[in-house]
N, C-alpha and C positions, 0 to 999 in steps of 0.2 A: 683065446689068448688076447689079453690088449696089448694094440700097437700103437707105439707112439709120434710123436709127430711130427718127426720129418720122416718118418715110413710114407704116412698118407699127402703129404707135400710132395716125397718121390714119385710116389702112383700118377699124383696129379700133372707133375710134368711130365710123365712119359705117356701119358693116355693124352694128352695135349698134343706133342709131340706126333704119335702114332695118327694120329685125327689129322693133324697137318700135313705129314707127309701123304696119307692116303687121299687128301684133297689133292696137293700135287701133280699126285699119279694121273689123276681124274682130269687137273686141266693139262699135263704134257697131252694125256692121250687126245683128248679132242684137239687140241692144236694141233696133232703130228697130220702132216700133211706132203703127199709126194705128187705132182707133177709135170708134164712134158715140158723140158727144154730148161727145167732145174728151178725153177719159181712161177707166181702166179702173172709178174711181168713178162715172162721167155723170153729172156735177156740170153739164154743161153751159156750162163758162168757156175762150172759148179767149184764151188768154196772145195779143192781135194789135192791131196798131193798128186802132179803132174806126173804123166808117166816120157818123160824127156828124151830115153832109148829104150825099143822095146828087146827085148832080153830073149824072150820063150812067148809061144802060144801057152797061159798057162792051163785053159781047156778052150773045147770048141764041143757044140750038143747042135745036131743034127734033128732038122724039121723037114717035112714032108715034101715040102714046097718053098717057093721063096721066100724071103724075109726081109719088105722093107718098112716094116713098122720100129719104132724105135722103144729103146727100154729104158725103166727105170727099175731104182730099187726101193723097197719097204719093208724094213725090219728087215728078216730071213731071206726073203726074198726077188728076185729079180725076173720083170715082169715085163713078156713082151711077148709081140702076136707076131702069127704067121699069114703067109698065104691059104695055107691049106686048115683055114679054117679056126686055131688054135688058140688060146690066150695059153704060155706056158708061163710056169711057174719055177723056176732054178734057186738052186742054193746059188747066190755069186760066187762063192769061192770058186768053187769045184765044178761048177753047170750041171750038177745032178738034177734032173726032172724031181721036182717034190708033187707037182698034180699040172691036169693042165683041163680048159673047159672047152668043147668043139663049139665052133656055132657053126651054122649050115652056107657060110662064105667066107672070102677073106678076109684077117679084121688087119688095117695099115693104123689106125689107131694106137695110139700111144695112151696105156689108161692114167688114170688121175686114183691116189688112193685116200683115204680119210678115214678113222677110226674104227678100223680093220677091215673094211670095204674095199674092194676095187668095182672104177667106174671104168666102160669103155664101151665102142661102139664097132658092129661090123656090117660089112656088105649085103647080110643076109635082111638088112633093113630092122634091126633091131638095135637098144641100147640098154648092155646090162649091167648090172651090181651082181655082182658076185663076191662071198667071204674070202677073204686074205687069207686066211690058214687052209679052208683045204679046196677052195674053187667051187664051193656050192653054192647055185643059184640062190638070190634073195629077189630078184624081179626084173624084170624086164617090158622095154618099152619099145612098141611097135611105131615107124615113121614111115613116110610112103615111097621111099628111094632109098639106094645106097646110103651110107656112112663112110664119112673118112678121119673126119677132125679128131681134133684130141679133147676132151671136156676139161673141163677147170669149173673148181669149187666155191659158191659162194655163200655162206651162212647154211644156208640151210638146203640152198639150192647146188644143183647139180647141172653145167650150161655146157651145151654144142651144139651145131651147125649141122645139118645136112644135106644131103644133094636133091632132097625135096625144095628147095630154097626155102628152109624155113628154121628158123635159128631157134631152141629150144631151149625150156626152163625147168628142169624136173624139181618134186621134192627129193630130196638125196635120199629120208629113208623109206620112204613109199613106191616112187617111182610114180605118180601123179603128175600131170602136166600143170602148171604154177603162170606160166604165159609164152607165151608164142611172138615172134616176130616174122613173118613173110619177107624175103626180097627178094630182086627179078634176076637169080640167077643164081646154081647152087652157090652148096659151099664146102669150099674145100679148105679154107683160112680156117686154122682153130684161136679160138678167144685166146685175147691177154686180158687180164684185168688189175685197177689202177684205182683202190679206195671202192667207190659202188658204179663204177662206169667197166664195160666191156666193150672190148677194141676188136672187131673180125673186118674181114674183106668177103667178099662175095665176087660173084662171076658177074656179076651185074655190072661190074667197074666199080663199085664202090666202097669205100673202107667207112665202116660204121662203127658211131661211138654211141652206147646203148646204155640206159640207165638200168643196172642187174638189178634192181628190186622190182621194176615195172616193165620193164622191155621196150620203155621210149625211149623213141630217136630221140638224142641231145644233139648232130650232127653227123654229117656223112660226106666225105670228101672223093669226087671225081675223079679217076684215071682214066685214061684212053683205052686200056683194053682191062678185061678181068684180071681179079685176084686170088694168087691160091698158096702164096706166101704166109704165116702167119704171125701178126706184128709184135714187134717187140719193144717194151715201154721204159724209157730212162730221162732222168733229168727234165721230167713235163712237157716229153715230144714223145711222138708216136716213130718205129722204123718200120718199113718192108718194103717188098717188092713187087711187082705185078709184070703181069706178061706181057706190057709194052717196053720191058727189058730195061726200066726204072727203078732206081733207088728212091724211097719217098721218103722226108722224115717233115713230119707237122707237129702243129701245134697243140696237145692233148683237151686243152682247154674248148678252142674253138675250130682246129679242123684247118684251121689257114696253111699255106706250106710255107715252111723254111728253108727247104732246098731240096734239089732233085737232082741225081747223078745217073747217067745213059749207058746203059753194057752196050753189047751189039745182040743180043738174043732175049729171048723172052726169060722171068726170073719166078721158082716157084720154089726156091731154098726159101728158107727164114733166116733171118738176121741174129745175129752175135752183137751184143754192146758191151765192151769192153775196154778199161783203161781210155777211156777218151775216144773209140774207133768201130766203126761199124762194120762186120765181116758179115759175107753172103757171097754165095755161087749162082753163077748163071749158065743159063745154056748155052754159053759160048763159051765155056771148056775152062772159064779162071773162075778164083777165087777174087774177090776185090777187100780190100781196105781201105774205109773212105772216114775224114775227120769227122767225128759224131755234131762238131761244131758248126762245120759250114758245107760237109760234104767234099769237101779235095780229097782228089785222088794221094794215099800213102802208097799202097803196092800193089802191084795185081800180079798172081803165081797163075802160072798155064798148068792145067793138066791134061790128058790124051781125049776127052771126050767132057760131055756135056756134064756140070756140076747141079745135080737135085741136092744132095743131101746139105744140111743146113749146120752152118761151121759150130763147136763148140771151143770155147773159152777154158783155160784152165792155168793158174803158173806161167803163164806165158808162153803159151804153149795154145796153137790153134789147132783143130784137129776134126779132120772134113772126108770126105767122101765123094767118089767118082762114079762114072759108067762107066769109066777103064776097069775098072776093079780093086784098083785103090784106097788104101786109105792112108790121107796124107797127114803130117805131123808137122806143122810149119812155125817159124818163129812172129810173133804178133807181132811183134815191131819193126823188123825187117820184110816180112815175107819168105825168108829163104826157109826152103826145106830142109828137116831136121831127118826126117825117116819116113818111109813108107812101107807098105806092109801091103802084095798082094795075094787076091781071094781070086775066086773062080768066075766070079761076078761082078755085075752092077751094085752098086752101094748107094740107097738115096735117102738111110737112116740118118738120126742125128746121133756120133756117138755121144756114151756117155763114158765121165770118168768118175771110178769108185775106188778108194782106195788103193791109188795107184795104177790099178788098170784101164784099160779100155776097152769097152763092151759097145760090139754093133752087130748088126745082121748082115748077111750078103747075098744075092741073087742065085750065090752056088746051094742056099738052101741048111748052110749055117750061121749059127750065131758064136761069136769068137770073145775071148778074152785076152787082151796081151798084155804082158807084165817085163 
């Protein structure tokens, strides 16, 4: 039968069409990218409706051991490691277990995910890829110590730090070592990354900016004691804190400082940059607020015991974690407390906020959602 000619003009634009959108599909998925601390600066702000008053536990999923790694989500979903060994996998709604993969220690790793991959690292001195859907190994990479950081994604590569002091470069889809960096002291700072440079601290006292294509020093700025904070990058300055109980924010370019603000304890939270203001806990039991500009002190909120866990940002709405067992809800502008919500435990996860809730681990050996 002959067809005439806007039949094959219609075909035309819709196999065009059809061809477009499946390109699309092709670059969302390689871009879609998840993790720790909400971006690949760890600013710690997730773009989400805040959860302002919590209402209900709307579930809580029980792990073997404690939990103070921190989650994210990917697609389906919500991914976060245990003590006893775990990377689990939950629906977020509902905390249903959809798989979960043992490693042979505890993984405090926060993994990093990229086109249906999860990255992450554990105790048991390995770093692995494993599939997003149902937790099966694709490879794994042997280091000579513990793991604690969190990896972040660069092109092609795969970057963390570990307690071997040696900062590493994998290929993301091989698991190949790509380049190495040594320093004189683990590491327990995970990368931020700012264009092709990576930003870690080390024990070594030093916060290193690292060229992610090649793994040379560009610059490496001095602290009095080690770093186990991990920085957070805004406005062309570097934030975090180190265990000589300092606030440090420099210059991303060349590593000079801009200003330094003194807790009274040593500081191994990470830094929140948010709305003009830097939030981070210290072991001396506050939360601080300091102007991202020149460092003045805005607020400092006490809570009962030493603050590890590292503040997240949301709607205005700051929301952090104690060794009281805690977990605080405070207003960023003020400081004053909104709500808290206590667990059975220490808390030294970052939460996170998803759709209104808030998802964190606690030392009691759950992971919690409240809505």
């Amino acid at each position: 039968m002959r067809r005439s000619g806007w039949f094959w003009s219609l075909l035309t634009v819709v196999l065009f069409i059809l061809v477009y959108l499946s390109g699309c599909a092709r670059e969302g998925e390689k871009e879609q990218m998840v993790v720790y601390r909400g971006n690949l600066q760890r600013t710690g702000v997730f773009e989400s409706e805040p959860l302002v008053q919590w209402k209900k536990v709307a579930w809580k999923f029980k792990t073997r051991n404690w939990v103070y790694a921190s989650a994210v989500v990917a697609g389906k979903n919500l991914l976060i490691g245990g003590v006893d060994g775990n990377l689990y996998a939950l629906n977020p709604s509902s905390g249903k277990e959809r798989w979960h993969y043992w490693t042979r220690d505890a993984v405090y790793s926060a993994p990093a995910v990229a086109t249906g991959v999860v990255y992450f690292a554990s105790m048991d001195k390995y770093f692995y890829a494993v599939s997003l859907k149902n937790g099966s190994e694709i490879w794994k990479f042997r280091t000579r110590q513990e793991n604690y950081t969190s990896p972040i994604i660069y092109d092609n590569l795969v970057c963390f730090g570990s307690t071997d002091s040696t900062f590493y470069a994998l290929d993301k889809e091989l698991g190949t070592l790509q380049w190495q960096l040594k320093t004189g002291g683990k590491i327990y700072s995970s990368p931020a990354l700012q264009g092709d440079t990576l930003f870690f601290g080390s024990e070594d006292r030093h916060l290193y900016a690292v060229d992610a294509r090649t793994g040379a020093v560009m610059w490496r700025f001095d602290c009095e004691e080690g770093i186990l904070s991990t920085p957070a990058l805004a406005h062309g300055r570097v934030y975090f804190g180190a265990k000589d109980g300092k606030i440090y924010a420099l210059n991303q370019k060349d590593g000079s400082k801009v200003w330094e603000y003194k807790t009274e304890e040593m500081i191994s939270s990470s830094p929140a940059v948010y709305q003009g203001r830097v939030y981070i806990g210290s072991w001396d039991k506050h939360v601080y607020a300091v102007d991202e500009a020149s460092g003045a002190l805005k607020w400092r909120f006490r809570t009962e015991e030493a603050v590890l866990s590292s503040p997240t940002a949301c709607g205005g709405m700051i929301y952090v974690g104690s060794r009281d067992g805690n977990l605080y809800a405070l207003d960023s502008a003020t400081g004053r407390e909104v709500w808290r919500f206590e667990t059975g435990g220490s808390i030294a996860c970052s939460p996170l906020v998803y759709r209104g809730m808030v998802i964190f681990g606690s030392e009691d050996r759950f992971v919690y959602a409240l809505e």
